[in-house]
C-alpha positions as CSV (number, residue, x, y, z in Angstrom):
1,X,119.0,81.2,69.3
2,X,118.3,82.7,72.6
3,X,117.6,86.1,71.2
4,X,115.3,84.3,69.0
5,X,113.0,83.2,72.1
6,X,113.2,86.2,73.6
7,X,112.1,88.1,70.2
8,X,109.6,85.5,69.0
9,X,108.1,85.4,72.7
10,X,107.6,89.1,72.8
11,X,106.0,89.9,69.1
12,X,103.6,86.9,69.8
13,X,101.9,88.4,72.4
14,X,101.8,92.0,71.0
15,X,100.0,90.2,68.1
16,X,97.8,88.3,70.6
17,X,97.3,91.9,72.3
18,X,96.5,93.9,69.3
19,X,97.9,96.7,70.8
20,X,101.1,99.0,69.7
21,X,103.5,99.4,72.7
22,X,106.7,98.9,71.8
23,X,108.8,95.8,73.8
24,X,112.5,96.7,74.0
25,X,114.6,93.7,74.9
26,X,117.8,94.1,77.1
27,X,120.7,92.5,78.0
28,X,120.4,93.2,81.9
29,X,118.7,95.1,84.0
30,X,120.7,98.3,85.1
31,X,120.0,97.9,88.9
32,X,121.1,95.3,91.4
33,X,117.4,94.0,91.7
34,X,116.1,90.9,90.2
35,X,114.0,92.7,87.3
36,X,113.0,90.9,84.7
37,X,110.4,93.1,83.0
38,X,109.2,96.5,83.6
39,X,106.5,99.2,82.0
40,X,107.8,102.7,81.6
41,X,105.0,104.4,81.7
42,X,106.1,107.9,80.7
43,X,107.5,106.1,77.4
44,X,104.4,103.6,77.2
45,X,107.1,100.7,76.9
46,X,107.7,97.4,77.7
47,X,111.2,96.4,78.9
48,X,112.5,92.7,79.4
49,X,115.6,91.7,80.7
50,X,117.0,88.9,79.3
51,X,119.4,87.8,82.1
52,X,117.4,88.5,85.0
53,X,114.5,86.5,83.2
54,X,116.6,83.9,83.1
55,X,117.5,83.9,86.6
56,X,114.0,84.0,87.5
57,X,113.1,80.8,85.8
58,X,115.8,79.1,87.5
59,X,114.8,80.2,91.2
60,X,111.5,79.3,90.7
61,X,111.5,76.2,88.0
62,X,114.8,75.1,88.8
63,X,116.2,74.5,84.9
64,X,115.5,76.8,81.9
65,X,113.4,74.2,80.0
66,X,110.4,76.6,80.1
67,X,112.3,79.8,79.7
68,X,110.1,80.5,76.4
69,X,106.7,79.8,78.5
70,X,108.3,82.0,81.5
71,X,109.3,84.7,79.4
72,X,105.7,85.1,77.5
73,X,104.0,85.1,81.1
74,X,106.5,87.8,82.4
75,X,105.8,89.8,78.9
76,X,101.9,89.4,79.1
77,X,102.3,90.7,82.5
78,X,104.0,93.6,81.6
79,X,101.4,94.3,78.6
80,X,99.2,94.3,81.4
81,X,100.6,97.6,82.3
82,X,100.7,99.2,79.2
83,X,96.8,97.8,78.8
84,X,95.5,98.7,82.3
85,X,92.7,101.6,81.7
86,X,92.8,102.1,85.3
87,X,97.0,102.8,85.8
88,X,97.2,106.1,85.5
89,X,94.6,106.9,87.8
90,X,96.1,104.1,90.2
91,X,99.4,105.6,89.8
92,X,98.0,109.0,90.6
93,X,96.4,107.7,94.0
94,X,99.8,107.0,95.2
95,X,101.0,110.3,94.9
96,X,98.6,111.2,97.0
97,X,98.4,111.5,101.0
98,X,96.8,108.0,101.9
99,X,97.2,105.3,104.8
100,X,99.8,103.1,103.8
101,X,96.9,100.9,104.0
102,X,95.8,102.4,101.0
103,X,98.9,102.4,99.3
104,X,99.3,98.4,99.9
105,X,95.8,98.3,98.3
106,X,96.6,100.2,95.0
107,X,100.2,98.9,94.6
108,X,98.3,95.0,94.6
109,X,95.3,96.3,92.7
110,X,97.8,97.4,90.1
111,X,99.4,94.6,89.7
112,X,96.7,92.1,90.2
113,X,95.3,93.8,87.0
114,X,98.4,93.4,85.1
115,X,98.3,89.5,86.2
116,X,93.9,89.3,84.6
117,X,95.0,90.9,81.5
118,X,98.1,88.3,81.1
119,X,95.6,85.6,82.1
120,X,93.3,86.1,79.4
121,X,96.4,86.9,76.9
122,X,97.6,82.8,77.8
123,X,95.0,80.9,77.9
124,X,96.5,78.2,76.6
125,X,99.3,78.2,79.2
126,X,99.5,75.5,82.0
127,X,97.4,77.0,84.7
128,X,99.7,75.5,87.5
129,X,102.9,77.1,86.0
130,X,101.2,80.4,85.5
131,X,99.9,80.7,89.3
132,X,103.3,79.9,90.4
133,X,104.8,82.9,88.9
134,X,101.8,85.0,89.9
135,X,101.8,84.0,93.0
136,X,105.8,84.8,93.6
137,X,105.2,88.2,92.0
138,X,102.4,89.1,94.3
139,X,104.1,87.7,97.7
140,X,105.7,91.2,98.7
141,X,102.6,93.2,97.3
142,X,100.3,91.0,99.5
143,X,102.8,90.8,102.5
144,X,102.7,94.5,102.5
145,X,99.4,94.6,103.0
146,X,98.8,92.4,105.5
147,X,101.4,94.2,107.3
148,X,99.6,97.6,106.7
149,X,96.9,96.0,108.5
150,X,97.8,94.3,111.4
């Protein structure tokens, strides 16, 4: 049942997308961090992590009754990535020498493009529930940058 979710969540949304990346579901994530989806980019696929998605849900929602919502979000997000015309480029830029300023900038840019394209992928989805992930995901990237500028 659960690997149903996770399954039906993820071929939804490449359907929505129209595009061809590949989503790989997976157990865990093999770090210690709370990861619950990631783009390889050198593979050009998506990766979501089953218990860590889980965990997610319950820190912020408190329950997993919306587990299916939260996992499309985190999958749109990710889709994001693989859909971003601008990433490689992005990614490039923080190779590069630059203020750390500058790399606060382009690490939220980045992922504040991710967050439009999964916006406009869920349109459907309750706007409050959708900021409040957003919002969590952006926290460091934004607290980082404030930081960089003070």
């Amino acid at each position: 049942m659960e690997d149903e979710l996770f399954n039906r969540a993820a071929e939804e949304l490449l359907i929505r997308s129209g595009g061809s990346t590949e989503i790989i579901i997976e157990a865990r994530f093999p770090g210690s961090r709370l990861v619950g989806g990631r783009y390889h980019m050198a593979t050009a696929k998506v990766y979501l992590y089953k218990e860590q998605l889980k965990e997610q849900c319950l820190e912020l929602f408190g329950s997993l009754n919306r587990l299916r919502e939260y996992v499309a979000v985190v999958c749109a997000h990710e889709l994001g990535h693989a859909e971003d015309r601008e990433l490689v480029s992005l990614s490039n830029r923080l190779d590069e020498e630059i203020s750390h300023r500058e790399h606060a900038e382009i690490a939220l840019q980045i992922e504040e493009n991710a967050w439009r394209y999964a916006e406009s992928l869920l349109p459907d989805i309750d706007p409050e529930f959708m900021r409040t992930i957003i919002d969590e995901s952006l926290y460091a990237y934004r607290r980082k940058l404030r930081t960089a500028i003070a």
